[in-house]
N, C-alpha and C positions, 0 to 999 in steps of 0.2 A: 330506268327499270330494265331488267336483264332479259331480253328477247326470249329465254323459255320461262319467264312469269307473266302470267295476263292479269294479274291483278298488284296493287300495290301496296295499299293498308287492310290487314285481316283484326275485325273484331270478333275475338274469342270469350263468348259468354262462358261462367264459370271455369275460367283460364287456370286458375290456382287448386283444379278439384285433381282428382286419380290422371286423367287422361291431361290433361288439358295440362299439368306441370310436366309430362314429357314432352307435349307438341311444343307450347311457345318458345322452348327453348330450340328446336328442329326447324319452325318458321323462322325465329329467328335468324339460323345459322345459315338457311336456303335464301336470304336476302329480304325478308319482305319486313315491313312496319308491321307491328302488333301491337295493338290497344286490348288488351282484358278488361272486362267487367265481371267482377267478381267482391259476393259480399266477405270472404276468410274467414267463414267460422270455423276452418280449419288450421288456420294461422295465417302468417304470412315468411312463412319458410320456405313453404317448396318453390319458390322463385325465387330464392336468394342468387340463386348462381348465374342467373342474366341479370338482376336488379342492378340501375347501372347503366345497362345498354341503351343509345342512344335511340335506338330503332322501338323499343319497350315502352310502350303509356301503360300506367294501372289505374282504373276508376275502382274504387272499392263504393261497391251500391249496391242496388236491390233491383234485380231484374222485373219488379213490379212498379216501381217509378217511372214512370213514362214520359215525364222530363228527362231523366238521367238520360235514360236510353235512346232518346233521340238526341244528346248531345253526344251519348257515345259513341253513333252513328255514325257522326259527322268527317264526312273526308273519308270511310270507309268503303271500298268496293268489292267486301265479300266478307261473309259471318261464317263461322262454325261456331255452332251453338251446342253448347255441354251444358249448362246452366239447367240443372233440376235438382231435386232430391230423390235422391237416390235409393233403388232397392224398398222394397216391401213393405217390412217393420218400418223404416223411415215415415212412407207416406203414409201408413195407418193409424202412426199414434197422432196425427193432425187431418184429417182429408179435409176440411176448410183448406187449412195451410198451403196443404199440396196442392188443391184443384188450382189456386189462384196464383201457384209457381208454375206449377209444371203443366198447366193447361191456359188458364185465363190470362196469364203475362204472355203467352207466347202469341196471341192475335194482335195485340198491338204491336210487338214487336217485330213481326210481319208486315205488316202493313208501313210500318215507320222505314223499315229495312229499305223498302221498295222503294216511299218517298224520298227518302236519302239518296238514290241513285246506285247503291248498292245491286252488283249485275250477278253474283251467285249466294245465294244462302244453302249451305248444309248442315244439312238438323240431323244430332245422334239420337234415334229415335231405337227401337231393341228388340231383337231375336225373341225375347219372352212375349212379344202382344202374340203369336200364336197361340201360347197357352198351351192347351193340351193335344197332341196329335199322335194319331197313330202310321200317317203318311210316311213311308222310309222316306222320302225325303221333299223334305214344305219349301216350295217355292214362295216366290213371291207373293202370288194369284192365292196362296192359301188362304180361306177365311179368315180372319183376324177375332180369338177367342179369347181376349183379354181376362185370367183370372183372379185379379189383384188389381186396385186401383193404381200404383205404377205401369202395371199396362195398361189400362183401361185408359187414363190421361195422355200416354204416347200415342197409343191408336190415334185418339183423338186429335192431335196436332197432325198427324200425316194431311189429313184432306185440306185444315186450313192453309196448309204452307201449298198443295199443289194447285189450289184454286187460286191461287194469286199468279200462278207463272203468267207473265208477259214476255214480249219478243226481248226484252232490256232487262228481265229478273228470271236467273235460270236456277228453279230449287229443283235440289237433289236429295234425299233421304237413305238414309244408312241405316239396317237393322242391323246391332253388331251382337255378335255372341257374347258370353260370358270373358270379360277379360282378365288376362292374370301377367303379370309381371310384375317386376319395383317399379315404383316410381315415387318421387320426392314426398309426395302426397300420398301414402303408401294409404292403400285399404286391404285389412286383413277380414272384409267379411264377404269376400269372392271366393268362387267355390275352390278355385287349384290354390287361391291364395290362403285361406284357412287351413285345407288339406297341410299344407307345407307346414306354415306356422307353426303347427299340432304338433306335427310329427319334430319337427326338427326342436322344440323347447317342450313340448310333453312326453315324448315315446310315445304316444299313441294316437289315433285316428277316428273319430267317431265318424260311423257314418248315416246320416239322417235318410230315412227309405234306401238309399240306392239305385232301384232299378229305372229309373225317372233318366231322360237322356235327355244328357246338356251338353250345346256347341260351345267349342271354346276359340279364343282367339288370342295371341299372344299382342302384347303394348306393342311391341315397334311395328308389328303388324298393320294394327290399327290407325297407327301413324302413320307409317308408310300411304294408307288408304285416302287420309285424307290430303296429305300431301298429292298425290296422284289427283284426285277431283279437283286440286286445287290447278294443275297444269292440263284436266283435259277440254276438249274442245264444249260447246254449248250441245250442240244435237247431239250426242250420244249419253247425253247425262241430265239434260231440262227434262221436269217431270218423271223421272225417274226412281225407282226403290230400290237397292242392293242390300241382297243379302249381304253380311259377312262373318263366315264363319270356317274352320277349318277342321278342328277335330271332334266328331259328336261322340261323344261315349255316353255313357252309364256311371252315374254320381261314383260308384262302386269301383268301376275300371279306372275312374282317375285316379281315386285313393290310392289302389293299383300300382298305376303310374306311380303317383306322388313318393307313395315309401321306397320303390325301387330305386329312386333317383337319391334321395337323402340316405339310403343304406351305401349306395357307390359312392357319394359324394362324402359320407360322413363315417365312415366304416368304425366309427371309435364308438358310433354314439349307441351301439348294442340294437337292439330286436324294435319292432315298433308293430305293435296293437293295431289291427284294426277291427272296431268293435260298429257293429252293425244296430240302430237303434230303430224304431220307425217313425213318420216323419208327417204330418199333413200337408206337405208342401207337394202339390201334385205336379207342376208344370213339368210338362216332359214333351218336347220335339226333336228333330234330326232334321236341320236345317240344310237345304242344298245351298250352293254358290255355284252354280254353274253358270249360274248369267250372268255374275260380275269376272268370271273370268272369260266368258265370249265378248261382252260388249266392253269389256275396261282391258283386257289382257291382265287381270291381278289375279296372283296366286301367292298367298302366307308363304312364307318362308322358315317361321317358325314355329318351336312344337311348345306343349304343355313340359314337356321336360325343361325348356330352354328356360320358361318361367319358373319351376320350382327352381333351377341352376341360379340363377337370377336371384330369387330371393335369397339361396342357402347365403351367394354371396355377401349378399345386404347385412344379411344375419351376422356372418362372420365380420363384418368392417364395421361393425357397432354402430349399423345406420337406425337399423328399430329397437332399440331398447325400450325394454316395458309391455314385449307385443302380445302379451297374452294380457294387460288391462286397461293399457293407457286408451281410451277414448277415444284420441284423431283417429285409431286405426278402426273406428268401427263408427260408422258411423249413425247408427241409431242411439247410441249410447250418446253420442254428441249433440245429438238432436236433443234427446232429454237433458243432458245439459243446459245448454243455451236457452229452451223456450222461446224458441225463434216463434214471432206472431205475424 
């Protein structure tokens, strides 16, 4: 094992979702063994380009089996957990479903984590359990006002995962912003990633309320973040919360953003609407991060531009075809699909 990695085998729950199909293929390439568990109700695509690798295990399971997951455990010495359903509408057209993904599997799988010998877990846990704030800028310490059972379930795993730290199990928690980039596992129902979508195959941009401010964070950002936890020391990060987040705008200024980028980038493709609708969707914060860049040294790199650039590219290389119906890209739609029980 290579003297700047302190750990050796990472299990990546929901390894094959949005995030999790850019990172295993980044652990990969920084030297470490990855075992995913992941059940692909979004296929089993967006891992194609390391499937193969010798250093790559895939359990395809259900993070509620608690056999599985303590055999996926086994020989690991640090989780990044992604493994939830995802986003609002996902967790409402089920909350049985959800509670006992995204809340009731994650205490055994804490607690197994531990007995495994597993020495860091980091749980992506989300900038939205704030909820609604008027604070110019919500630290950590902010109350947590979850208003949607998607936050409401994340909250909830925070305290189980920090009551478990021991001197041999060092959990750390990430609230991340809104993220937007491509990635293999593409979701197109992310706020900069819709914006783009729209504009670049509709001409036009709706935008639900607007004045609602949302952090955002670009993919490799995110990556980069966890890769970084993955190399820093135990005391600066055991028991721990990090913000992370980079740009906080207003639904309305990303839009903003959004079309200015696709009008430079796409200058053929004429004028693009932005039509202003209203919206019940109240959650609105402006997240600081000044504490993960005092106590981690981390500062984003990049912008919400770089991800619209990102995707236009995606667009153009005929990687999402279909993006304004196809299903994988949305995944509440998928949800109804599947009838996952």
């Amino acid at each position: 094992m290579s003297e700047s990695r302190k750990f050796d085998r990472i299990l990546v729950t929901g390894g094959a979702g949005y995030v999790g199909a850019v990172l295993v293929p980044q652990l990969l390439r920084a030297g470490y063994a990855v075992r995913v568990l992941d059940l692909y109700i979004y296929g089993r695509e967006p891992l194609n380009a390391v499937r193969g690798n010798p250093n790559l295990e895939e359990i395809e399971g259900d993070i509620r089996d608690t056999e599985l997951v303590r055999r996926a455990l086994t020989g690991c010495d640090a989780v990044i957990h992604l493994a939830c359903i995802s986003n609002d509408p996902s967790v409402e057209l089920d909350e049985s479903l959800s509670r006992t993904i995204n809340y009731e599997a994650f205490i055994p799988l804490v607690r197994l984590a531990r007995d495994a010998g597993v020495r860091r877990f980091i749980h992506a846990s989300s900038g939205s359990v704030y909820g609604v704030s008027d604070d110019p800028n919500v630290t950590e310490e902010h109350p947590l006002v979850p208003v949607s059972l998607y936050n409401k379930f994340k909250a909830m795993c925070e305290p189980v995962l920090l009551e478990a730290q021991s001197p041999n199990f060092a959990p750390v928690i990430v609230r991340p912003a809104t993220i937007c980039g491509y990635s293999p596992r593409q979701r197109l129902d992310l706020t900069v990633n819709i914006l783009t979508n729209h504009a670049v195959n509709a001409g036009k941009i709706t935008v639900f309320g607007g004045s609602q401010m949302r952090p955002n964070l670009h993919m490799q950002d995110m990556i980069d973040l966890y890769l970084l936890l993955l190399r820093m020391e135990d005391d600066p990060i055991a028991g721990q919360i990090f913000n992370a987040a980079y740009q906080n705008f207003s639904v309305s200024e990303t839009a903003r953003v959004v079309r200015e980028v696709v009008l430079r980038e796409m200058p053929d493709r004429g004028d693009i609407e932005i039509v202003t609708t209203p919206s019940n969707d109240i959650r609105s914060y402006h997240i600081s991060s000044e504490k993960i860049r005092r106590v981690l040294g981390f500062t984003p790199r990049f912008t919400i531009e770089d991800g619209a650039r990102d995707l236009i590219k995606a667009f153009r290389a005929g990687l999402l075809p279909d993006s304004m119906t196809n299903d994988r890209y949305f995944n509440i739609q998928r949800m109804k699909k599947i009838g996952l029980k």
